[in-house]
N, C-alpha and C positions, 0 to 999 in steps of 0.2 A: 487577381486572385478571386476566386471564385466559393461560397460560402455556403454550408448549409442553414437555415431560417428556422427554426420549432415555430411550428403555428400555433394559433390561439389555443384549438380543442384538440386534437391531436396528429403526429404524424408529422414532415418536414418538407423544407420545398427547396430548391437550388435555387441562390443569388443569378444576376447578370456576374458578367465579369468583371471584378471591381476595378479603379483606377488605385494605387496608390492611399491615394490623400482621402478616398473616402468609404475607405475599408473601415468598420468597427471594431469595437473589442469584441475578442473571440477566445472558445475556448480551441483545444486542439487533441484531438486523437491519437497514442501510438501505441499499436498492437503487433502479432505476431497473424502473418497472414497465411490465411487456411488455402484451401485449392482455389485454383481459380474461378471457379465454375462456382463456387459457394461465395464468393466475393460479390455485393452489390458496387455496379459497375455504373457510370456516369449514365449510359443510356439506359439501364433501368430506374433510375430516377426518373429521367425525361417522361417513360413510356410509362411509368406509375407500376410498375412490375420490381419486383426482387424480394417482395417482402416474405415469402415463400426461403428465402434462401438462409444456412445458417449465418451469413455475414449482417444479417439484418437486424440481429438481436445487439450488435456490436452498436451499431447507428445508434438504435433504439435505448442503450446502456449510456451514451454519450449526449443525445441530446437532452435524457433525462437528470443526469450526472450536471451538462450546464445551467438547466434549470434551477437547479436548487442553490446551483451560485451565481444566480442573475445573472447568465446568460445565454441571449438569443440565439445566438449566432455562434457556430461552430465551426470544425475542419475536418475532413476523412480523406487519407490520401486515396483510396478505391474508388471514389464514386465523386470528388471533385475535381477531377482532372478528365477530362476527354479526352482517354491515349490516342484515338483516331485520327488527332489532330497534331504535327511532327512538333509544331511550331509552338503549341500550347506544353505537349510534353516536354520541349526543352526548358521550354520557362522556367516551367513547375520544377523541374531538376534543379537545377544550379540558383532557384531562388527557394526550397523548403530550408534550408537552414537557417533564414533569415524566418522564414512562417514560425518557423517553430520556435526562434528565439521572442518576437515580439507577444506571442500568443500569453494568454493574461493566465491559463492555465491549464495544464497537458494531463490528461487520466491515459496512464496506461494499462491498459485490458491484458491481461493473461489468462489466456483462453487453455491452458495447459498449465495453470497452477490452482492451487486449492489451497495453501498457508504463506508460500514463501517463493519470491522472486527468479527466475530463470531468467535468461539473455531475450530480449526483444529486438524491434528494429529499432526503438528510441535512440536516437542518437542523443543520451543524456548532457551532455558536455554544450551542445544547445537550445535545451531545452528553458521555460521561463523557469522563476523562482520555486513557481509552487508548482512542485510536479506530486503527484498523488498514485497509488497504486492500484490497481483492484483485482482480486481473482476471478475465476469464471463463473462462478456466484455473482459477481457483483461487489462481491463485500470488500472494503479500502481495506488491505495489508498495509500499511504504512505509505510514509511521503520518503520525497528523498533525503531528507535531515534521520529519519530513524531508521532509513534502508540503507545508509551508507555504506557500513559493513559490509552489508551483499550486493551490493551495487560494484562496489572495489573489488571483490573478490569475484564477480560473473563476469566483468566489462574489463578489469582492469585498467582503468581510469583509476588516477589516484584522487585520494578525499579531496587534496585540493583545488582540483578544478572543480568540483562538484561544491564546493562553500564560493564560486562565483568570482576566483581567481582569473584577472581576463588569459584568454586563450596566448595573447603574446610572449608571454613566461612561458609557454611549454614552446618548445623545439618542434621544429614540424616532422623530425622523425618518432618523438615522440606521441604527438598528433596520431600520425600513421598507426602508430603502433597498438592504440587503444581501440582500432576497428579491424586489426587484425583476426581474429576470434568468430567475427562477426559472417552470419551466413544471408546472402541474398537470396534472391529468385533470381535474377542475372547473374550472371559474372561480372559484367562490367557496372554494375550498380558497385560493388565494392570501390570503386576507383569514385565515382561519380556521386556515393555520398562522403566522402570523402573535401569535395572542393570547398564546400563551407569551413569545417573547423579549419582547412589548409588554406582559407581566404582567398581563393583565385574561381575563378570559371573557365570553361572549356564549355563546346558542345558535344554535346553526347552522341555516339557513334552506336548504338548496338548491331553488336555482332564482330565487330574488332574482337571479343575477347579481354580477358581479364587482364590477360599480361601486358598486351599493347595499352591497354585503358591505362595502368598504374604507368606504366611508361611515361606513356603523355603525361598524366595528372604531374609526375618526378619533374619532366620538363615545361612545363607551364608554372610549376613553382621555384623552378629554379632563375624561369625569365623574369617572375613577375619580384624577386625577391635581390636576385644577383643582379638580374637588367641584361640585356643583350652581349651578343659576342663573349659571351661568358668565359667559355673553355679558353679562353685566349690571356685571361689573369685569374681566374678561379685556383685557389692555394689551399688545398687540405686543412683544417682547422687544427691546430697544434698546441696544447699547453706550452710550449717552449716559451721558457724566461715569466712566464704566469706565477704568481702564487695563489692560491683561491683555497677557501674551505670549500666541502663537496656541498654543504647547505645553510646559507647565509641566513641567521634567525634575525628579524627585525625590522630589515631594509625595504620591503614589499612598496610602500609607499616611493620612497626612494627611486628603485628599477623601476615603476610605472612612472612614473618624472621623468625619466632618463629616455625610455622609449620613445614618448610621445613628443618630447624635443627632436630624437635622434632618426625615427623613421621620416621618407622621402622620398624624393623622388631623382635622389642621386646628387643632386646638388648641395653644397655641403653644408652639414649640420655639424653641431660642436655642441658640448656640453664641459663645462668646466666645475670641478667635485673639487671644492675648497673645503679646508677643517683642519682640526690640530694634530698632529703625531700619534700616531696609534687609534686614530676614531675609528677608521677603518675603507678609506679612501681605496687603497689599491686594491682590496678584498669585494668590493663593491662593483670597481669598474669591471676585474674578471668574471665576475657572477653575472653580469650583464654579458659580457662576451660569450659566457658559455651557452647563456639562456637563448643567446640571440644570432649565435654563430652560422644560422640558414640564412641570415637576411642579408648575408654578405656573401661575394666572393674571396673574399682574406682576409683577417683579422692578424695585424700585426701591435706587436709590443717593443715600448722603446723606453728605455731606462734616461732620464732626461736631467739623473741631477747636476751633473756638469758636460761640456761638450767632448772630453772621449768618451762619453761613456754612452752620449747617443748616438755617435759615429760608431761605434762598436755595433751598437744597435745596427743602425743601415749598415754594417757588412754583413750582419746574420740574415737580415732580410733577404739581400742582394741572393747571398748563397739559396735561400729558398723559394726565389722567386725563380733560378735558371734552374736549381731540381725538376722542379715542375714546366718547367717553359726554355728549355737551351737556347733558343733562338729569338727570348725579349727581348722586345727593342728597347735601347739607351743600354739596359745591363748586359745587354751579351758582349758588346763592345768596350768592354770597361773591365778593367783589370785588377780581379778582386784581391790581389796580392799590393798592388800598387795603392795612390793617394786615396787616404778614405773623404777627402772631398770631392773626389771625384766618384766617386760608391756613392756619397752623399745625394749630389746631383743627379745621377744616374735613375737611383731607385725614387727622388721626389722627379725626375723626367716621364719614369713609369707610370706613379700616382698620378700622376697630370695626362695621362695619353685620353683622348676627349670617349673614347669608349669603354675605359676604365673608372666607376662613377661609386662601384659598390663595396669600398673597401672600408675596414675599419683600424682605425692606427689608434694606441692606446700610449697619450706619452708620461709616461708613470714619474713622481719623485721633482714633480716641477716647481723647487723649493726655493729658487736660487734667481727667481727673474729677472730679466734686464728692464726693469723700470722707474719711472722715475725716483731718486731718491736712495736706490740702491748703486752704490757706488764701487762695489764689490767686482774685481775685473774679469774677475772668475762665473761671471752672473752669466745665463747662456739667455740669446736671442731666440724665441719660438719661433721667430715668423723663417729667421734663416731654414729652418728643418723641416717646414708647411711645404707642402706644392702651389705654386702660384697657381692654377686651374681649380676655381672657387668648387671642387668637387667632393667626393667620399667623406665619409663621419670622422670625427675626432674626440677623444676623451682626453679630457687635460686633469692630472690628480695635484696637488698643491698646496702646501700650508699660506698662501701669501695670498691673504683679500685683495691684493693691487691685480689679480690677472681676471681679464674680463673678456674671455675669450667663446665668444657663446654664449648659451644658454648658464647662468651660473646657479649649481644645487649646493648648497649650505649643509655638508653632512656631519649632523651634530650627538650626541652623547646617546644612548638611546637609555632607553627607561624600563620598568618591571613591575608589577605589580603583584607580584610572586609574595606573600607576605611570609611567608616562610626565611627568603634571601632576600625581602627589603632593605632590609639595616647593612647588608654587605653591597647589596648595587649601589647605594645612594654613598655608602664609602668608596665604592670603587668609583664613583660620580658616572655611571655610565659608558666606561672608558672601555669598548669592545676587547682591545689586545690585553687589557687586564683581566676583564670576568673570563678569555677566553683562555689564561694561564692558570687563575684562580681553577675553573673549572676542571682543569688537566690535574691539579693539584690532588682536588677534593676526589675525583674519581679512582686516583692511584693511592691516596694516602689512606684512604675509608676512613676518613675524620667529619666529625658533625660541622656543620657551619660557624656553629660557635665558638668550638677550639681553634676553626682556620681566623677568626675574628680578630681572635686574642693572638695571633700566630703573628696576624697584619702588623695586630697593633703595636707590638714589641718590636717587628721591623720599623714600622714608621717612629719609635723612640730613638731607636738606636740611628735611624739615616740623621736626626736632628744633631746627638753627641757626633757624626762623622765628618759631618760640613763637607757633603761631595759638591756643595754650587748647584744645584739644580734647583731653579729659580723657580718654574711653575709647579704649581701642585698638580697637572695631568703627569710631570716629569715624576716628580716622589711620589705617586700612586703607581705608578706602573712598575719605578726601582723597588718597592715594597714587596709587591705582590713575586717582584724575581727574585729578590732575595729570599722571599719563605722558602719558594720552589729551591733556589740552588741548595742552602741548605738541606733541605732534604737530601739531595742527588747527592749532596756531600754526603750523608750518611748512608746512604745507600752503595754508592761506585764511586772510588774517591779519582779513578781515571777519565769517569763521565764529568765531572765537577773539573779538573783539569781541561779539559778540551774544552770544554764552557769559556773559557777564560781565555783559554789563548784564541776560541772562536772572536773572541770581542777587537782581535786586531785587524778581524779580516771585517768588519762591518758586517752586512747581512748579506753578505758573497755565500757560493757556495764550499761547504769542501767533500772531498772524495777519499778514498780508502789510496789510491793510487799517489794522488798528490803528498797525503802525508808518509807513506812508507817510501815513497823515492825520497825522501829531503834530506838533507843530513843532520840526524837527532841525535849525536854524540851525547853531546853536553846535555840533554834530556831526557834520562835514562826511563820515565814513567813514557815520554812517545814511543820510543824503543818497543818498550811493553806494548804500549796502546797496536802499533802496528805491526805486532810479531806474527800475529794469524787473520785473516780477515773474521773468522769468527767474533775471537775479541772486541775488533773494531765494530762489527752488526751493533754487539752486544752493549757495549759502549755506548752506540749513538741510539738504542732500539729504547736506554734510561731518558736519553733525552728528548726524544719524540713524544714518550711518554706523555711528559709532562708538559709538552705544548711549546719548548724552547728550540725542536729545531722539527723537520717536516721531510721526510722519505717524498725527494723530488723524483719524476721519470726521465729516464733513461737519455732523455734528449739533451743532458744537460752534458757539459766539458768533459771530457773523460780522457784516461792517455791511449783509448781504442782510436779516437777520434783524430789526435796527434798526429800518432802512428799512420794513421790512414792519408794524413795529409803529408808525412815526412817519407810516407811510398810512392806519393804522388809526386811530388817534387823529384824523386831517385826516377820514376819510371819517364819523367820530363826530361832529366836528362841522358836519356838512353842507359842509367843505369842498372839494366835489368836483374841482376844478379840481387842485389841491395835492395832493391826494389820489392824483391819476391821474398827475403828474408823479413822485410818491415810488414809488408801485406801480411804475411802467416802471421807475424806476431801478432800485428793489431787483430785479423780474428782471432784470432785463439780470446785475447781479451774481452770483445767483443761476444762470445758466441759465453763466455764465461758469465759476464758481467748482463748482459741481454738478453742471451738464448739465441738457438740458431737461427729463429725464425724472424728477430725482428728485422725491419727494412733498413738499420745503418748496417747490422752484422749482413743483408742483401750486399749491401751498396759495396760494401769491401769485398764479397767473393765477386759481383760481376765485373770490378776494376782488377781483379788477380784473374778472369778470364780473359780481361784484354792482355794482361801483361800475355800469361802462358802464351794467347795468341801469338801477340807479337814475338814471342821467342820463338815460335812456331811448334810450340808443344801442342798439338791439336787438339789428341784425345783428353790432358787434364783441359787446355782450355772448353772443351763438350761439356766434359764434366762439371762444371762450375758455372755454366751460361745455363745449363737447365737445371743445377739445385738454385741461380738465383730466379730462373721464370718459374719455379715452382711456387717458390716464396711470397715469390710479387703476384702471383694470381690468387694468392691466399690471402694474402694482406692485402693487398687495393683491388684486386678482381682482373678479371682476362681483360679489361679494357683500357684501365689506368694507362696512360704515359710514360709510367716507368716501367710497366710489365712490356707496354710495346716496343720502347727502345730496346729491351733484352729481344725483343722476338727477331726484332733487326739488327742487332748485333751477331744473335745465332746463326740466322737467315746468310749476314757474309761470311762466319766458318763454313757453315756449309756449303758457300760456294768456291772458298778455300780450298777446300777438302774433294772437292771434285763430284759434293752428293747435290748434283742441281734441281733433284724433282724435291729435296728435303728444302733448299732453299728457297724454290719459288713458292711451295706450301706459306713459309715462315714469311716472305718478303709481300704474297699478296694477304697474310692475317694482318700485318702491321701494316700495309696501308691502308684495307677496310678499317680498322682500328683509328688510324688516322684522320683520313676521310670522317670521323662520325665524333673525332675528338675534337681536333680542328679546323675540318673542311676544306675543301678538295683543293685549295691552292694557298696553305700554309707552307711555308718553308719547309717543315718536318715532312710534313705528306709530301710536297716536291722531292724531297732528298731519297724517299723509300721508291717514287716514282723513277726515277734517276738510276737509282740499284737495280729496278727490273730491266733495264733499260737495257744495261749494263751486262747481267743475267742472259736473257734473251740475244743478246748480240752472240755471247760464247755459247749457247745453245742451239746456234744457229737458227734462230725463231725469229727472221730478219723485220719480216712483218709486224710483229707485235712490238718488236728493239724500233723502230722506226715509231709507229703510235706511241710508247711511251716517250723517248726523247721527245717527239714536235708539245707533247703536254708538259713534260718538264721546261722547256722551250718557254712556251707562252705562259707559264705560271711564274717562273723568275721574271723573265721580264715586266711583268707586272708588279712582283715583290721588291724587284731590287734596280731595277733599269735595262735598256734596250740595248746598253753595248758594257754593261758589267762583265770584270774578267768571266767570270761564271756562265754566262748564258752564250758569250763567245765562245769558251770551249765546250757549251753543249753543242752550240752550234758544229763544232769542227767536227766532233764525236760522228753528228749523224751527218757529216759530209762524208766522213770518212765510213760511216755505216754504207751508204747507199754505192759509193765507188767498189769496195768491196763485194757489195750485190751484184752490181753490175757488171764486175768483173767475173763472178764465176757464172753469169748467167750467159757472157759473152762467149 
């Protein structure tokens, strides 16, 4: 790094090039840069020339700004960097965010303001503590503690990163997002200042272009964060089976503990989140997963209070690990209808594949250990559910100090010093799922603090004359606080107050509008009611959300769309078509009802009812339903996803069905380019779409090209699967019989 000096009497001199270790304190420059030609430039330093230019008064504003705060030595990106030199401007690129983070203190010059702040190049987010502002006068408009406001509202960076939040709490799309706005002088400077707050380096390419630059920068965070061979377990991040509030007040300490255990370098890291019932264990580990959801290839969740219920767990995995990947190895092979220990196996066979390192498994509700002392036979084993390949993170949530599995965080009560609702946290003892009922309580009921006090307190008499057996007092603080709440709802909707109740048989399961209106509610004449209209039921459950007792889950959760789709699946397995095609309509209809047409399960159901039509040989509805589900899938995951490409390939074989070969080879060579760039040139899936052109070209009479794709389908199976597998035998025979054929009509 290389320094500007203030001399004694007047005027400034450029450092050597410093080493590291004996750079000084320094201040730092960031302004908005005028033409070039007005910029003092590294070699007019050298040559004692630039002072002439208006970029001069910039320097001269700076060296005299670190003067008055003792100090020497300062930074200007225009005139400390020698761009002439490739190897010096790489440096300088992929190492200014770190300049600008250690710098002891940054004046930002706005050369085009006169009162109040406008967007610069500062990249604020790394900049030091004491960042100061100044207009083209000179004169300090404000620092960034009293600019925040306009700081948030120009850059869109939220306050929080700007109070010194580290950068790992924000999501790196988020990251992205705050330099979106932002205008360079390159194009590809946008990507390339970018690599600091997104923690990676690249070397910088100018003249690729802005589009290729973000490209790369996408994939170089995706290798340095997922790890290698990515595309090959990389799992869309899914709130399925989560519960999380959208902003966890308190835990800040916490999630930085959590991090700094849990980042790595693939090898496995584990953190174990011990504490009492309702502190807020499971709300914690989601708020990390969602925070942190880039730094993995998959985040999965696993309900672990007894053993069906985490083998339940690994089927749902199972199922969404071969959405994403049909051809995984262990799970493709494995029969997710059949033994969930063998699902078990399967998907910890996965976890364990040695190029699979960046995954996150969350095993939620681990109350119930197999450890010494507990003699309970019901008590489930962790290490049976672990993968034995010491790799990928783990989150263990837990009431039992006896598990010590990792890193172990202690998540205890939290505290307030609100002196307005002192006297009610310190009753509530700090107890999160109580203040966060209480809360829901006070915001619907528009009562002062003191009446919900008095509200407490009469419940907590009353639980004493009831004698329910609830031995701790975290237990009769939290029955308190639900009792004021149901009361209310009792007055309020005396059918929301009913569902409450019979909610309490199902634990903290879900329930749905579908499950209760199919049941048979004879003898229950107020469910009857409850489930006459779906309105009702919104209405019903819209009192208890309210109040913080139950939680509007997404779409991904059980539904009888879902059922349905798997009870058309089963009819269309066995060649049931008829039955098949009445169950598929039904479930969408539900589905496009309960979802909208656009989401990817209401997808997943029209493009399994275009294979049906297919296979019944209805062409034109099957058309019709392969491109409203690739419309969908390009909307929702983009033209390159997986799932949009298996539709391209599915289309790709009506159309050569149907007799339109120039429609098919279009559809069959986008899905292998697709392929090729998802999973690389000699994955299974990319061999299989190879194979189809193969296939294609043969009936096209394109013998030449039917010839180069088989010998490639040829030598990529062989590699994937072995040298005399049924499958690359009969490609084998395919292009025997291709070539006899040639040579027969050539004869």
């Amino acid at each position: 790094m290389r320094l500007l000096k203030s001399l004694t009497g007047q005027g400034f001199e450029l450092t050597k090039d410093l080493d590291e270790d004996d750079i000084p304190q320094y201040a730092i420059l960031s302004h908005t840069w005028g033409a070039a030609e007005e910029e003092v430039a590294y070699a007019d330093i050298i040559d004692g020339t630039g002072k002439q230019k208006n970029g001069y008064k910039k320097l001269a504003f700076c060296a005299e700004r670190a003067r008055r705060d003792g100090q020497t030595y300062f930074w200007v990106d225009t005139c400390c960097i020698d761009k002439s030199n490739s190897v010096e401007l790489n440096t300088a690129i992929t190492s200014m965010y770190q300049w600008y983070a250690k710098a002891t203190k940054c004046y930002v010059y706005l050369s085009d303001v006169s009162s109040t702040p406008s967007q610069t190049d500062c990249d604020y987010s790394a900049t030091p503590h004491a960042v100061e502002f100044y207009d083209k006068a000179g004169e300090k408009i404000g620092d960034k503690m009293t600019l925040e406001r306009h700081i948030c509202d120009v850059t869109g960076i939220p306050a929080a990163a700007l109070r010194d939040r580290p950068l790992s709490s924000f999501s790196i799309e988020e990251r992205i997002l705050w330099q979106m706005s932002r205008q360079t002088k390159k194009p590809e400077d946008e990507a390339y200042s970018l690599m600091g707050i997104c923690g990676v380096s690249m070397v910088p390419i100018y003249g690729e272009g802005r589009v290729k630059a973000m490209a790369r920068l996408r994939r170089v965070v995706v290798d340095e964060f997922q790890g290698p061979r990515r595309c090959d377990f990389s799992i869309p991040f899914s709130g399925m089976g989560m519960r999380g509030v959208e902003n966890l007040i308190g835990r800040e300490a916490e999630l930085e503990h959590m991090h700094a255990a849990l980042v790595g370098d693939g090898t496995r890291r584990a953190v174990t989140l011990n504490g009492l019932g309702g502190i807020g264990k499971t709300q914690l580990a989601v708020a990390y997963a969602k925070r942190q959801k880039d730094s993995y290839s998959a985040v999965f969740w696993l309900n672990i209070r007894d053993e069906a219920s985490v083998k339940q767990s690994f089927a749902k995995i199972a199922e969404r690990i071969l959405r994403y990947h049909p051809s995984a190895s262990h799970v493709s092979d494995t029969d997710l209808t059949g033994s969930l220990d063998e699902i078990v196996d399967a998907v910890l066979a996965w976890l364990g594949d040695s190029d699979n390192r960046r995954w996150l498994a969350i095993y939620d509700n681990y109350d119930n250990p197999r450890v010494p002392g507990n003699n309970d036979p019901d008590a489930v084993d962790i290490h049976r559910f672990l993968p034995d390949a010491y790799q990928g993170s783990v989150i263990i949530t837990t009431r039992s100090s006896q598990v010590k599995h990792g890193q172990k965080i202690s998540v205890r009560k939290l505290k307030s010093t609100q002196d307005s609702v002192d006297i009610l946290v310190r009753r509530l003892d700090g107890l999160p799922l109580a203040l966060a009922t209480t809360g829901s309580y006070l915001e619907q009921a528009s009562v002062s603090v003191a009446i919900y006090l008095r509200l407490y307190e009469s419940s907590w008499a009353q639980l004493h004359q009831d004698d329910l057996g609830l031995e701790t007092y975290e237990d009769r603080t939290l029955y308190s606080t639900w009792r004021v709440s149901f009361e209310r709802i009792q007055e309020q909707n005396e059918l929301s107050a009913k569902l409450l109740v019979l909610w309490c048989y199902f634990g903290n399961q879900d329930l749905w509008y579908e499950l209760l209106h199919d049941g048979q509610a004879e003898h229950l004449p107020w469910l009857r009611d409850l489930t006459d209209s779906l309105p009702v039921f919104i209405k019903t459950m819209r009192i208890l959300c309210n109040y913080g007792l139950a939680e509007k889950v997404d779409s991904t959760q059980p539904e009888i769309g879902e059922w349905l789709h798997d009870i058309a699946d089963l009819f269309s397995d066995q060649n049931k078509m008829r039955e098949a095609e009445e169950v598929y309509l039904r479930a969408l209809r539900g589905k496009e009802e309960a979802r909208g047409p656009k989401h990817t399960s209401t997808l997943n159901t029209v493009n399994n009812l275009a294979i049906l039509y297919k296979n019944q040989g209805k062409m034109q509805e099957a058309e019709e339903m392969y491109l409203r589900a690739l419309r969908g899938y390009e909307e929702a995951w983009g033209p390159k996803h997986t799932s949009t490409l298996d539709t391209v390939n599915n289309l790709a074989v009506l159309y050569k069905n149907q007799g339109k070969m120039q429609e098919a080879e279009e559809m069959y060579l986008r899905a292998l380019r697709g392929y090729e760039e998802a999973w690389g040139p000699k994955h299974t899936s990319t061999l299989d779409t190879v194979n189809n052109l193969a296939i294609l070209y043969k009936n096209q009479g394109k013998m030449q090209e039917a010839e180069e794709m088989y010998l490639r389908a040829i030598d990529g199976f062989c590699v994937a699967e072995g040298n005399h597998e049924p499958r690359v035998e009969h490609l084998r025979e395919q292009l025997s019989a291709l070539k006899f054929d040639d040579q027969r009509k050539a004869g």
